[in-house]
Structures are given as structure tokens and as C-alpha cells.
C-alpha positions as CSV (number, residue, x, y, z in Angstrom):
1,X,-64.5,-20.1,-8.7
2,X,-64.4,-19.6,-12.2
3,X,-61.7,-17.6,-14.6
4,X,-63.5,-16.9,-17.8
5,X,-61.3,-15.8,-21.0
6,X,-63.4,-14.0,-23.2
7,X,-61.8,-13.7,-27.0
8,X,-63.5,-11.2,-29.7
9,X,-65.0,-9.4,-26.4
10,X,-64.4,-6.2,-28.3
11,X,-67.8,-7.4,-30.5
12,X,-71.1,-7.0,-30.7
13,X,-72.2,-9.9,-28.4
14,X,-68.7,-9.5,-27.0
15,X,-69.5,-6.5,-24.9
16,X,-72.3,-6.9,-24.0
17,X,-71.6,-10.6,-22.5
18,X,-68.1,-9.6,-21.2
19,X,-70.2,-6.6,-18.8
20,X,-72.8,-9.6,-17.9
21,X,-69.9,-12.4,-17.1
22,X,-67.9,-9.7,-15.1
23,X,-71.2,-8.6,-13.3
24,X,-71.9,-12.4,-12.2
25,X,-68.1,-13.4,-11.3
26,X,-66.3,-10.4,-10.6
27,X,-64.5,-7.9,-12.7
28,X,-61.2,-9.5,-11.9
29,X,-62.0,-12.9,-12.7
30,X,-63.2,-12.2,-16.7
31,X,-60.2,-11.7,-19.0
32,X,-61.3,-9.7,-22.2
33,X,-59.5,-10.5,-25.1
34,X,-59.4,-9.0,-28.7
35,X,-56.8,-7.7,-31.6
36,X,-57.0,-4.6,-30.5
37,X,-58.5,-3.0,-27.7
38,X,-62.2,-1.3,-26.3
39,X,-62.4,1.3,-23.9
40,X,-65.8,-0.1,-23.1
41,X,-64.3,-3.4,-21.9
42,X,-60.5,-2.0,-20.6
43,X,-62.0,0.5,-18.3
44,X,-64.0,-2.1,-16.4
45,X,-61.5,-5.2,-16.1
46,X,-58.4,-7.0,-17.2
47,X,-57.5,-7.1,-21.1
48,X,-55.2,-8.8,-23.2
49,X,-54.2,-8.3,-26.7
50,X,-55.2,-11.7,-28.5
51,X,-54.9,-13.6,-31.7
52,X,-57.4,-16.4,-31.9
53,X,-55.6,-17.8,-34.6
54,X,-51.9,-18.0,-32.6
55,X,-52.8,-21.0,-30.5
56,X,-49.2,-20.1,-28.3
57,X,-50.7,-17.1,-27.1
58,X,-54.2,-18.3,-26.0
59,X,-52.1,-20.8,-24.0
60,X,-50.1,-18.4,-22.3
61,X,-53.2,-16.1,-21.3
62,X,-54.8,-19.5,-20.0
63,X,-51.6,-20.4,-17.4
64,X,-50.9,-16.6,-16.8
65,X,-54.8,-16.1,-15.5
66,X,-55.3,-19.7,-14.5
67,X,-58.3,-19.6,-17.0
68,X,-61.5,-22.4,-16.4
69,X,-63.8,-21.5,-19.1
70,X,-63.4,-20.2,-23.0
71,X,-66.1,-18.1,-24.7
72,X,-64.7,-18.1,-27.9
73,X,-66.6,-15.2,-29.5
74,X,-63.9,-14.5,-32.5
75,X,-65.8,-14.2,-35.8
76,X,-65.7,-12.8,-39.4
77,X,-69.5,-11.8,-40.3
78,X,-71.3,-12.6,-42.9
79,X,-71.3,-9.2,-45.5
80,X,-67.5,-9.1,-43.9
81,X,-66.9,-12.8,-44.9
82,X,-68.0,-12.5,-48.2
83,X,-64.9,-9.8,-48.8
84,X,-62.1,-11.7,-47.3
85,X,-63.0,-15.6,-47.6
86,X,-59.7,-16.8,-46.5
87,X,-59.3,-14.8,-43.1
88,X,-63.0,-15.5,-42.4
89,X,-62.0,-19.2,-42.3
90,X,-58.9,-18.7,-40.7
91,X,-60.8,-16.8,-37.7
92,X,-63.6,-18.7,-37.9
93,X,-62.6,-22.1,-38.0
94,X,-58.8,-22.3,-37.1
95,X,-60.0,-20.0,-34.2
96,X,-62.4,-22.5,-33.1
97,X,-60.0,-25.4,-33.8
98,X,-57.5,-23.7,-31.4
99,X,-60.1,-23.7,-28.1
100,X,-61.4,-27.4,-29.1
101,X,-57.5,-28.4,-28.6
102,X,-56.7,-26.3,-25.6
103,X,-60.6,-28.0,-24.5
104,X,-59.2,-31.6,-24.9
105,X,-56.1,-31.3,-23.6
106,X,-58.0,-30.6,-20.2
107,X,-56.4,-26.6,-20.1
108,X,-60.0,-25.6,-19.2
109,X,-63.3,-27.2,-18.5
110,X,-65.6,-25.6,-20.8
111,X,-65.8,-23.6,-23.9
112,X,-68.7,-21.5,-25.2
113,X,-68.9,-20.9,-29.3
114,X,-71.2,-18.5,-31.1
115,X,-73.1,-20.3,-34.3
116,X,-76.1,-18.8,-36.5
117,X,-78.8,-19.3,-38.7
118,X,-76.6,-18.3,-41.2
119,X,-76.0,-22.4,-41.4
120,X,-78.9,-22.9,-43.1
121,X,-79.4,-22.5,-46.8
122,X,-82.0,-22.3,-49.8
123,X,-83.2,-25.8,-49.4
124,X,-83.6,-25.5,-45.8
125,X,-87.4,-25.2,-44.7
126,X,-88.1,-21.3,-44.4
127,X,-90.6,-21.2,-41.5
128,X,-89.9,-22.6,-37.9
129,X,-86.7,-24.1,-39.3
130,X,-86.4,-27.0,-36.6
131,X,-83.4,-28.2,-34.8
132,X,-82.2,-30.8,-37.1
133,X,-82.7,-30.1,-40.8
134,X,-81.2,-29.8,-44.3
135,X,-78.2,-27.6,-43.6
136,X,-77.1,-25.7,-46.9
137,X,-75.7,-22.7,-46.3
138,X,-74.4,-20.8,-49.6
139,X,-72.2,-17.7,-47.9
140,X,-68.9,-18.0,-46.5
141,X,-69.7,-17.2,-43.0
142,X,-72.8,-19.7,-43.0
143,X,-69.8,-22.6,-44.5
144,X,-67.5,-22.2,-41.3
145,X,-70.6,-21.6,-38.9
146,X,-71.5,-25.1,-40.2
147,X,-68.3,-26.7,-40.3
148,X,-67.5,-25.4,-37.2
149,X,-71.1,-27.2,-35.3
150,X,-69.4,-30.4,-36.5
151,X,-66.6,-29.5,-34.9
152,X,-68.1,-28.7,-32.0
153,X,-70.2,-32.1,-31.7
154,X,-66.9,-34.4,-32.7
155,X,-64.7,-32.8,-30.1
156,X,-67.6,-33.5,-27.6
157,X,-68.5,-37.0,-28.9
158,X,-64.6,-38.4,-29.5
159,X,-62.7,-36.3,-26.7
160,X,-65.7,-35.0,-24.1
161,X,-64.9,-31.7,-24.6
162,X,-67.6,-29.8,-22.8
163,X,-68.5,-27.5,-25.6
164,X,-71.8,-25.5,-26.0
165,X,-73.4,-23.3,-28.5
166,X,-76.4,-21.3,-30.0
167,X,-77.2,-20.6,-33.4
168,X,-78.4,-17.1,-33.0
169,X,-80.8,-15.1,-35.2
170,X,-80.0,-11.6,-35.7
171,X,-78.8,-10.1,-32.5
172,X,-79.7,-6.1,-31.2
173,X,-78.0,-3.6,-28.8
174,X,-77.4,-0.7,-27.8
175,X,-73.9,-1.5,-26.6
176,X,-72.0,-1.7,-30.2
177,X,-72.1,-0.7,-33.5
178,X,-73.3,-3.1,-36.6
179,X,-69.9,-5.0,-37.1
180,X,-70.1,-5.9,-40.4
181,X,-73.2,-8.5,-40.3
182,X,-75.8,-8.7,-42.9
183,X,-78.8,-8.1,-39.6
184,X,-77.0,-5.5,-38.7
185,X,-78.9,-3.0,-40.8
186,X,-81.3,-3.0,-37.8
187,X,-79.0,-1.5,-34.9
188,X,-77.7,1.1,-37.7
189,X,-81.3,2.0,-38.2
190,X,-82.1,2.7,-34.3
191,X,-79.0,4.9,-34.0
192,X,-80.1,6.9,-37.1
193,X,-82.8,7.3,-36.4
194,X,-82.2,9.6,-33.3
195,X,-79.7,11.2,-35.0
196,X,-80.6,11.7,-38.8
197,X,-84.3,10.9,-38.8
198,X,-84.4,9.0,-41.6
199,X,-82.7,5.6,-43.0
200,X,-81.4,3.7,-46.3
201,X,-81.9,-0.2,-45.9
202,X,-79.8,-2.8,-47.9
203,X,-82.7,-5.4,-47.4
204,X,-85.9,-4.9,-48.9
205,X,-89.0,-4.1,-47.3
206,X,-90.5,-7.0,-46.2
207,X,-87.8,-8.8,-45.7
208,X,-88.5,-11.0,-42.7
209,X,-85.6,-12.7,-40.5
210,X,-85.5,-14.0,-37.1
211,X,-84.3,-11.8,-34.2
212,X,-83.3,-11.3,-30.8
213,X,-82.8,-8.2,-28.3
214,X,-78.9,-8.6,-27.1
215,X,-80.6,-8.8,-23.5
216,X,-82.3,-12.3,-24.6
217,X,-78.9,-13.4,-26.1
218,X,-76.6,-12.5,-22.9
219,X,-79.6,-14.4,-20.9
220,X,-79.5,-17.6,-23.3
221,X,-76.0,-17.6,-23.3
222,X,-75.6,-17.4,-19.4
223,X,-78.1,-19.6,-19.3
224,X,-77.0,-22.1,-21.5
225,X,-73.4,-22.1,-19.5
226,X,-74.8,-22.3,-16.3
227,X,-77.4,-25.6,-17.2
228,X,-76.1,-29.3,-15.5
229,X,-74.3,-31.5,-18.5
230,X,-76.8,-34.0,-18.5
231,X,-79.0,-31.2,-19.9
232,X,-77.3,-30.7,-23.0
233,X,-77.9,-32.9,-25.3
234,X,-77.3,-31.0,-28.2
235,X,-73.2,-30.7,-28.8
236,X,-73.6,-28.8,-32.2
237,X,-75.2,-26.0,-31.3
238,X,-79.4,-24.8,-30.6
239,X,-81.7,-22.8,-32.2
240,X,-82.8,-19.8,-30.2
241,X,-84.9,-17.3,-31.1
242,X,-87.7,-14.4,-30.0
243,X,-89.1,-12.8,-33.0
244,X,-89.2,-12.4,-37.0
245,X,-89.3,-8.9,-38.3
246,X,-88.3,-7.2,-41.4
247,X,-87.2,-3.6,-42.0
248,X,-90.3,-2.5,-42.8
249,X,-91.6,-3.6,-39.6
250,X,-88.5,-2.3,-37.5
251,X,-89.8,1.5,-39.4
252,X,-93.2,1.0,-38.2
253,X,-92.3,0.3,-34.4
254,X,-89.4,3.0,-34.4
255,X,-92.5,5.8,-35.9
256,X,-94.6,5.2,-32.9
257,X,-91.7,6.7,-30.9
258,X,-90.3,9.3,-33.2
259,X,-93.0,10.1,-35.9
260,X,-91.0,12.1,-38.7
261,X,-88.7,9.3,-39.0
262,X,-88.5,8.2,-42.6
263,X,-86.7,5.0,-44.6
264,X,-86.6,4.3,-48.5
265,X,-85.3,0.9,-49.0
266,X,-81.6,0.3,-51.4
267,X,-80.9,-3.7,-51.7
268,X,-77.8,-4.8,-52.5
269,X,-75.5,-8.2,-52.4
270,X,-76.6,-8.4,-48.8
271,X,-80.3,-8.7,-50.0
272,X,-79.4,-12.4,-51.5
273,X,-77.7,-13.1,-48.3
274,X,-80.7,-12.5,-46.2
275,X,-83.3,-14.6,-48.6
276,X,-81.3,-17.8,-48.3
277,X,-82.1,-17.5,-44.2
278,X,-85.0,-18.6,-42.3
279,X,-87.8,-16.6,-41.9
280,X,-88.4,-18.0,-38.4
281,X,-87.0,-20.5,-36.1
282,X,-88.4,-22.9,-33.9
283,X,-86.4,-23.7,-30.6
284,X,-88.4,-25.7,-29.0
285,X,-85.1,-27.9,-28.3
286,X,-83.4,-25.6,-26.2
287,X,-87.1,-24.4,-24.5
288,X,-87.3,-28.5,-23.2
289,X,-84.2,-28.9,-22.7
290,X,-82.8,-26.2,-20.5
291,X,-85.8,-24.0,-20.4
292,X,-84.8,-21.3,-22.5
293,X,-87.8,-18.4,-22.5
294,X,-87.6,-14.9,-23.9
295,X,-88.5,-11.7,-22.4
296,X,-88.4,-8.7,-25.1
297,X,-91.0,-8.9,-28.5
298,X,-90.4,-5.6,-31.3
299,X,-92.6,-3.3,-28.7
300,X,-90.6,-3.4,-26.1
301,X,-87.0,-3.8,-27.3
302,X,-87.6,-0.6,-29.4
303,X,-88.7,1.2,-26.7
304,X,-85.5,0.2,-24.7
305,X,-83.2,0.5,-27.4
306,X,-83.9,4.2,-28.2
307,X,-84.2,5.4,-24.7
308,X,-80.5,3.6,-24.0
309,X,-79.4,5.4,-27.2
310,X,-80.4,8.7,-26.8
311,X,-79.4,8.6,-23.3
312,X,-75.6,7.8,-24.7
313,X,-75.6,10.1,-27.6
314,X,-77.4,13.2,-26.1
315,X,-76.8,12.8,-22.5
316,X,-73.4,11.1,-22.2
């Protein structure tokens, strides 16, 4: 049986995975791990206070739990990044470093690390940005996203470390609040939506990025962890996607539901971040591979979205 540490589980994708692991393995067998703690993931399993930058202490949670698998979800976003380049790198990177080691000298089997499209850059090809590609990404958190694939695919190549990853688009849920991301204008807009009716964006209009309901990303992930090693053939990290959409479009699906609903769009430094990413992505790699498949398009992730957040905001 598996013992799964989970470190940044307090996230976004954190969670929202850490509910999804504990539901598969047990509550008892899925250690969450953050700087400081969640109700959301206390309440419903073990948690320790964790510094993914303090090596020492990720090795004493491994031998006190007798831990068999890393998800290593510890990350400085990209607006976040961009205000405090030093400790994004440090998390980031040094973070990542830390598992790779703990990975190679055989302390666990396998390690799961979040990447994103934020590798890519200006001169990267805009639509259906393929698997392999010109990589040049121009914001601090793209830099250690990249840095850290290479990482991922020398600790694999020179030590067989069994390391996995997905770059992945912008991610939505219900679960969290927008921690600090430059796609995270799009969960701020569902939850105001319900309860101010109306919405300032950062990003312009049509500003079109790729996307994926936080259901598709816990199912990828899962996925991706569960698939036979032989499988994997890619040890930087895939491309997954679902959809593009841009605020605009987000307005127009979110109307159909609640019709007064009004935005007015406000860019800012984030606005530069966003035009340096892909517009779409094509995954056909991880599709072939280990038959990654979507299930929610804008339609039906809106719809879930505000039912699930009107449920927890006016309903409890």
C-alpha cells in the first residue's frame, strides 16, 4: 500500500488532489503538508507543518510516516513570483531539488511535480504549442518551471528517479481561492459573481489562454501516477489541456446563468504576463501515451462551478 506526502496541499491544486488521493487510499495513508495549516485538509486527515525548502524536515516526515510517494506541489505563482524573485526560486527550485535527492537516494519510489505553460515564451509558437518546442519563458515563475523540467528529466535520465509531471494551463475550482496566479482572475470572477454581480479583470478582453476545470487536473494527475513506467516516456513534464478561453468569453458563459452580471476590463502588469503564453496547447503526447481525455468544455464547468459555489457561500 501506498503512503503519499503531499507538500503545498494547502493550494489550489493542493486541495483539491489531497481530498482525491485520500478518497482513493485512505484518509490515514495521505500526509498533508504546508507552512501553515487548512481547515479544509486538517479536518479530514493527518497534517504536518512543512518547509519544502528544509530538506531535514521532509526527511523526518518520510521515516516518521514511512512515506512511498512525493507530490511535491510547493510553488510561488507567477503575479506572486514576479514580487519576490528570490523566494520564488528558492521554493520553486530548491524545493524541487530537495524531493529529486530524497527520490534518488531510494527514500521513496516516486515523486509527482506540478510544471506549466508558463515555460513557454514570446518566441514559442502561439497555437497548439506542441510537446517539444522553443522554450522561452520571460517571468520568474515560467524560469524555475523550466529549469526545474530539466531537473526533472536529468534526475530520471542519470539516477532513475521515477519522477512525473504536467505542464498545466490555467487551472479552475471551486475548492480554493486564486492564490496569487496570473489565470487566477477566472475563479475570482466565478465567486463574484454570485456575490457582487459584477467583475474588474486584469487581462483584457479577448485575451485567450488555455484552461482546465480542477476536476480534469485531479483526473490527469491521478492518472498520470497511476500509468505503468514503460508509459512514460516523457521525464520533463506533458502538455495537458481542455480548452482556450478568455475573460470575455468566461462573462459570456457565466450571463447565461446569472444575467445582470456585469465586467469592465482593467489590465495591468499581469496583462504582459498572459500575452507571452500560449493561446492553446496540443497534448496529443500525453493523449497517446497514457490516454489522457477530458471531460468538462466552458458549458459545463461554469455550470458546476457556480452551483458548488453558491452552495458553499449561501448554503454552508
Amino acid at each position: 500500500m501506498e503512503k503519499i506526502l503531499v507538500i503545498g496541499a494547502c493550494g489550489q491544486l493542493g486541495t483539491d488532489l489531497t481530498g482525491e488521493l485520500r478518497r482513493v487510499f485512505g484518509r490515514d495513508r495521505v500526509i498533508a503538508s504546508d507552512l501553515k495549516a487548512s481547515s479544509d485538509v486538517m479536518k479530514y486527515g493527518p497534517f504536518e507543518t512543512l518547509d519544502v525548502t528544509k530538506i531535514n524536515s521532509i526527511i523526518d516526515l518520510i521515516k516518521k510516516h514511512e512515506i512511498t510517494q512525493i507530490y511535491n506541489l510547493a510553488s510561488i505563482l507567477s503575479a506572486k513570483a514576479e514580487q519576490n524573485a528570490k523566494l520564488a526560486w528558492d521554493v520553486n527550485i530548491t524545493g524541487l531539488l530537495n524531493t529529486l535527492e530524497i527520490a534518488r537516494e531510494k527514500r521513496v519510489q516516486r515523486v509527482f511535480w506540478p510544471s506549466s505553460i508558463a515555460v513557454f515564451g514570446p518566441g514559442t509558437p502561439s497555437d497548439h504549442t506542441p510537446q517539444v518546442t522553443i522554450m522561452d519563458p520571460k517571468t520568474v515563475y515560467g524560469i524555475s518551471k523550466l529549469a526545474g523540467e530539466r531537473w526533472c528529466e536529468y534526475y530520471h535520465d542519470h539516477y532513475d528517479v521515477d519522477v512525473r509531471s504536467l505542464r498545466y494551463p490555467g487551472l479552475i475550482s471551486h475548492s480554493a481561492p486564486p492564490g496569487g496566479g496570473t489565470t487566477d482572475y477566472a475563479v475570482d470572477m466565478y465567486h463574484k459573481a454570485l456575490k457582487e454581480g459584477s467583475f474588474v479583470s486584469y487581462l483584457a478582453e479577448d485575451t485567450s489562454l488555455p484552461f482546465m476545470y480542477m476536476n480534469d487536473a485531479i483526473k490527469a494527475t491521478m492518472q498520470l501516477m497511476e500509468a505503468e513506467a514503460n508509459c512514460i516516456k516523457v521525464r520533463s513534464s506533458y502538455n495537458v489541456g481542455a480548452f482556450s478561453i478568455s475573460p470575455g468569453d468566461i462573462a459570456t458563459s457565466i450571463k447565461e446563468h446569472i444575467p445582470d452580471f456585469t465586467i469592465s476590463y482593467r489590465p495591468d502588469y499581469r496583462q504582459r504576463i498572459a500575452e507571452s503564453w500560449p493561446h492553446s496547447i496540443d497534448d496529443s503526447v500525453a493523449r497517446k501515451e497514457w490516454g489522457w481525455q477530458h471531460d468538462f468544455d466552458l458549458k459545463k464547468m461554469t455550470r458546476d462551478m457556480l452551483e458548488k459555489l453558491d452552495n458553499l457561500t449561501f448554503r454552508g
